[in-house]
PADOPA-629767 format. One line per 8 residues: number of its first residue (from 1); their letters; for each residue z, x, y of N, C-alpha, C. Coordinates in pm, whole numbers, plus 50000, padded with zeros to 5 digits. Example, Ala and Ser with C-alpha at 12.3 -4.5 7.8 and 13.67 -1.06 7.14 Angstrom:
// residues 2
1) AS) 50780:51319:49431:50780:51230:49550:50780:51320:49670 ~ 50708:51285:49775:50714:51367:49894:50787:51290:50003
END
This chain:
// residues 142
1) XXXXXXXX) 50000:50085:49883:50000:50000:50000:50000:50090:50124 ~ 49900:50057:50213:49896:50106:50368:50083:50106:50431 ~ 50049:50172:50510:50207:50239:50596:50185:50107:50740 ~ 50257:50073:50737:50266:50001:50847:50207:50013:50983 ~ 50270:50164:51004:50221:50211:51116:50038:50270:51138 ~ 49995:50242:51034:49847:50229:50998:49828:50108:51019 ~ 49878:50003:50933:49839:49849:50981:49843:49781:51061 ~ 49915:49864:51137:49952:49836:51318:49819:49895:51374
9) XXXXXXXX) 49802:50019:51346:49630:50072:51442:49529:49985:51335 ~ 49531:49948:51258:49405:49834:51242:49424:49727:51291 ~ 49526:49674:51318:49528:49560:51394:49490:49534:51570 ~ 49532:49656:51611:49493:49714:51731:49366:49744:51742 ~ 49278:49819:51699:49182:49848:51675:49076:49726:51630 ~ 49163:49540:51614:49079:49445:51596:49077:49402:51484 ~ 49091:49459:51334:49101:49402:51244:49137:49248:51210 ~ 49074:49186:51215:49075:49007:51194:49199:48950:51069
17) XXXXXXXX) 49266:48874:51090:49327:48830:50955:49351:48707:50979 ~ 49320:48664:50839:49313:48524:50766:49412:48469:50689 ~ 49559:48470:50686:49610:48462:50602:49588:48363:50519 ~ 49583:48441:50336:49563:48382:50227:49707:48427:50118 ~ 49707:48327:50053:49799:48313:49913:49796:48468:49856 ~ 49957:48529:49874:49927:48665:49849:49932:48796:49957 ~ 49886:48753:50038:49878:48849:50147:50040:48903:50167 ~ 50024:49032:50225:50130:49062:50280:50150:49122:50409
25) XXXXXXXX) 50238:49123:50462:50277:49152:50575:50393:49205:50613 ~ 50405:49283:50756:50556:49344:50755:50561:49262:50947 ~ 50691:49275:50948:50760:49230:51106:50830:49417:51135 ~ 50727:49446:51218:50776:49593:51316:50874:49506:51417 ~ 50959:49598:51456:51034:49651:51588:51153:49520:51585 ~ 51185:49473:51436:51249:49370:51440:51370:49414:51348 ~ 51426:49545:51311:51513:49618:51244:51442:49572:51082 ~ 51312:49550:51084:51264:49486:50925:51143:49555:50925
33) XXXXXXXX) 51132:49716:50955:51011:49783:50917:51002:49789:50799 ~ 51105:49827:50703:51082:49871:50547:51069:49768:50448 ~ 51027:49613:50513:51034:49495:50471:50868:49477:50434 ~ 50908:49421:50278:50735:49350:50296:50737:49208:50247 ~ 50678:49143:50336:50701:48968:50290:50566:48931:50250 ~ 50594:48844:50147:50427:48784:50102:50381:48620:50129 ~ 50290:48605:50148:50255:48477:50180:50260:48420:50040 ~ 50359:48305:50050:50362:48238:49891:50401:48084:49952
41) XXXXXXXX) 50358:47987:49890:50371:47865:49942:50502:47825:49856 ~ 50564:47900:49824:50699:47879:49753:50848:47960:49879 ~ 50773:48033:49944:50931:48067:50045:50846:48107:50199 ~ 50711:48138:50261:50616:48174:50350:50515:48099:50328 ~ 50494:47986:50454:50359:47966:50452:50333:47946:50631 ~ 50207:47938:50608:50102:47938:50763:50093:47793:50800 ~ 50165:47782:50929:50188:47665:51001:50172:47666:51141 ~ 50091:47540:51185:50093:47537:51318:50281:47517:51409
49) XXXXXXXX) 50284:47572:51515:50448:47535:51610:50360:47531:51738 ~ 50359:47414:51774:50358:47414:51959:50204:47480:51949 ~ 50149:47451:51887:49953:47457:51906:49935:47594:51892 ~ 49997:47676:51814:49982:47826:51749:50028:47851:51626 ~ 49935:47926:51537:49944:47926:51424:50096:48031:51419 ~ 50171:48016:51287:50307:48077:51279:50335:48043:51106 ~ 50394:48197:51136:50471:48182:50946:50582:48157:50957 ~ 50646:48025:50878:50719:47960:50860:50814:48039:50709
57) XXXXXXXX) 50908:48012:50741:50998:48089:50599:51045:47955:50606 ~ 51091:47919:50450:51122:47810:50355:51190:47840:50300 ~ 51340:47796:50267:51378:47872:50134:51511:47969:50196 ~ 51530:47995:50300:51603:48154:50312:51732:48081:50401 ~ 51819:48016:50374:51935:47986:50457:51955:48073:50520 ~ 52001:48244:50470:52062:48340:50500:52017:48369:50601 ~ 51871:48378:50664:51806:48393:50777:51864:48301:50881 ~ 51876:48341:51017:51838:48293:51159:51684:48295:51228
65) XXXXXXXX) 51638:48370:51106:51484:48365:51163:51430:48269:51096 ~ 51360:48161:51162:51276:48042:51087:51145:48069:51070 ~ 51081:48104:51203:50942:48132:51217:50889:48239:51310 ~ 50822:48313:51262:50745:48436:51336:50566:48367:51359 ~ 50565:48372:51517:50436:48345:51532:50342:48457:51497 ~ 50187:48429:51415:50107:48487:51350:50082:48594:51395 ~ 50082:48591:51571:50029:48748:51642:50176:48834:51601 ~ 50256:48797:51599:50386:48878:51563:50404:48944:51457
73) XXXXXXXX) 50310:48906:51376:50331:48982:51239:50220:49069:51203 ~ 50201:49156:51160:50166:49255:51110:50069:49290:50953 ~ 49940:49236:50864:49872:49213:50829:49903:49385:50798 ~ 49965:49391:50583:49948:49494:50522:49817:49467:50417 ~ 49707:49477:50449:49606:49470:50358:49603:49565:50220 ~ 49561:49465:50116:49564:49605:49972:49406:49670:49952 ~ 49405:49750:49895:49313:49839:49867:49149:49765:49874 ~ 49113:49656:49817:49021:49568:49819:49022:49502:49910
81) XXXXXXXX) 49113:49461:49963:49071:49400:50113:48990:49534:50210 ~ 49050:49644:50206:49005:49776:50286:48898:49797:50245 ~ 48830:49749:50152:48719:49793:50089:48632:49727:50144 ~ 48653:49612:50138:48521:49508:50146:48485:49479:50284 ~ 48646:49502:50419:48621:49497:50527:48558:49646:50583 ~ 48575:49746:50518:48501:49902:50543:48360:49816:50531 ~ 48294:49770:50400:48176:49794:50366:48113:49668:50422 ~ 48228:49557:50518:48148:49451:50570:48108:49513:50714
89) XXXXXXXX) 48189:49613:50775:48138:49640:50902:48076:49794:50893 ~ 47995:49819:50786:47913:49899:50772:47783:49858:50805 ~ 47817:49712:50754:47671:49636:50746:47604:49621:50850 ~ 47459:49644:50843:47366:49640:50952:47310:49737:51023 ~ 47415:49895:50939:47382:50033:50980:47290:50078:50871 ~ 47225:50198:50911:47088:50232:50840:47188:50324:50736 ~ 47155:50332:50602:47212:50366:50509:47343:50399:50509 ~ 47460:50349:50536:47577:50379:50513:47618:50383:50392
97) XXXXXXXX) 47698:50499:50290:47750:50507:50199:47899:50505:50206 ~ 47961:50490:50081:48092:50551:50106:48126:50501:49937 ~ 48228:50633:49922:48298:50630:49780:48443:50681:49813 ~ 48501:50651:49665:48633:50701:49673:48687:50785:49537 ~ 48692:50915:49571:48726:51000:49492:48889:51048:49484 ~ 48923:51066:49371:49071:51100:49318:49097:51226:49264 ~ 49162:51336:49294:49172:51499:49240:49307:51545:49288 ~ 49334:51633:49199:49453:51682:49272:49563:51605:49312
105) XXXXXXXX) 49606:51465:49277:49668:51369:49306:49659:51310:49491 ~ 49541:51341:49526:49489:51279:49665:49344:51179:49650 ~ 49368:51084:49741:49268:51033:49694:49169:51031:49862 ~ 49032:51063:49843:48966:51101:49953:48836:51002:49922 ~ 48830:50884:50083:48698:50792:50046:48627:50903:50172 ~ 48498:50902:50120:48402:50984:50167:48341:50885:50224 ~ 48250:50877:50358:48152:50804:50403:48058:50895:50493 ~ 47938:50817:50459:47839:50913:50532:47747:50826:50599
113) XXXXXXXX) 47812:50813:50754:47774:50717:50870:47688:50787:51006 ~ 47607:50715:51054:47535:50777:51178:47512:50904:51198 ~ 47509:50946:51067:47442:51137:51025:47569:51190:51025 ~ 47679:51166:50997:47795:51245:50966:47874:51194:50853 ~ 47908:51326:50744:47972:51341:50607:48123:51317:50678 ~ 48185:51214:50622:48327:51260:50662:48412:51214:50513 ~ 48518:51253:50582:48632:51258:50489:48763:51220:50495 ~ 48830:51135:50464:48962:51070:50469:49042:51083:50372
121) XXXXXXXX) 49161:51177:50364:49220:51191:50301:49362:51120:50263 ~ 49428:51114:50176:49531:51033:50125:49625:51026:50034 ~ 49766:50985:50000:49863:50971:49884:49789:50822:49796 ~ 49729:50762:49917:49706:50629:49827:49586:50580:49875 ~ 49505:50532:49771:49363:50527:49792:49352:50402:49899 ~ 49429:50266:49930:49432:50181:50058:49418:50256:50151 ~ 49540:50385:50140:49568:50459:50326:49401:50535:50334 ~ 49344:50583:50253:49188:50652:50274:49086:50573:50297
129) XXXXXXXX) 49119:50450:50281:49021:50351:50335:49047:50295:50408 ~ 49175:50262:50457:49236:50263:50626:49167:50328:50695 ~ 49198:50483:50674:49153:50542:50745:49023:50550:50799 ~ 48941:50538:50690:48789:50546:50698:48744:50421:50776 ~ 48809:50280:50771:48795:50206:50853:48828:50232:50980 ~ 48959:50297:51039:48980:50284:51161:48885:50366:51224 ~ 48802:50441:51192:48710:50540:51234:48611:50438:51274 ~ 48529:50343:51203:48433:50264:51202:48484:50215:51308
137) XXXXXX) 48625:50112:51287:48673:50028:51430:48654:50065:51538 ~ 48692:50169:51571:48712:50267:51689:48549:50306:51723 ~ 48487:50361:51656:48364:50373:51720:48264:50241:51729 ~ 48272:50159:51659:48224:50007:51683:48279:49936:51830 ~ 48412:49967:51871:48479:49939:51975:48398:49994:52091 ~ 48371:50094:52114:48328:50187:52241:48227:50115:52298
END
């Protein structure tokens, strides 16, 4: 799983989210960084409050927190989500490749975009395709 503070610069950087059954997410700067909550229609689900979408917790007496509005939270995408959003905003560029190789216990997705070989290195093959995305974001942004 991506580091938060990665899922924070993709989110910054624009990354879109949809929450679906499953997803996870973390709440920064709320003493609940090392927290990961999942969207489950059994204790989290996605609800409108006051004409904005918001995750609702169900289930948790122990909390004072009821609901965190959607921009408030923090979208930890897994490895296949990074994948498919890398290779959806590839699309429309003249041959973009990209793979993901494992050695040495690092895992490095390679892409070879607008005439440059690059390389993203990693403990976990999500954070190398983070990475390789926020590169795309960022220069798609400019």
């Amino acid at each position: 799983m991506i580091s938060l503070t990665t899922a924070r610069k993709l989110k910054e950087a624009g990354l879109a989210w949809e929450p679906q059954q499953g997803d996870r997410f973390g709440l920064a700067d709320r003493d609940m960084d090392d927290r990961v909550f999942v969207i489950n229609d059994m204790a989290a689900m996605v609800e409108t409050l006051q004409g904005f979408p918001a995750v609702m917790f169900h289930g948790t007496p122990e909390w004072a927190l009821d609901y965190v509005f959607l921009g408030d939270v923090i979208w930890l995408p897994e490895e296949g989500h990074l994948r498919q959003r890398l290779q959806a905003a590839l699309e429309g560029t003249p041959t973009p490749e990209f793979d993901l190789l494992y050695a040495d216990g690092v895992y490095t997705c390679r892409l070879a975009w607008r005439g440059e070989a690059l390389a993203f290195r990693a403990a976990d093959a999500a954070e190398a395709y983070a990475q390789a995305l926020l590169r795309v974001l960022a220069a798609n942004g400019e």
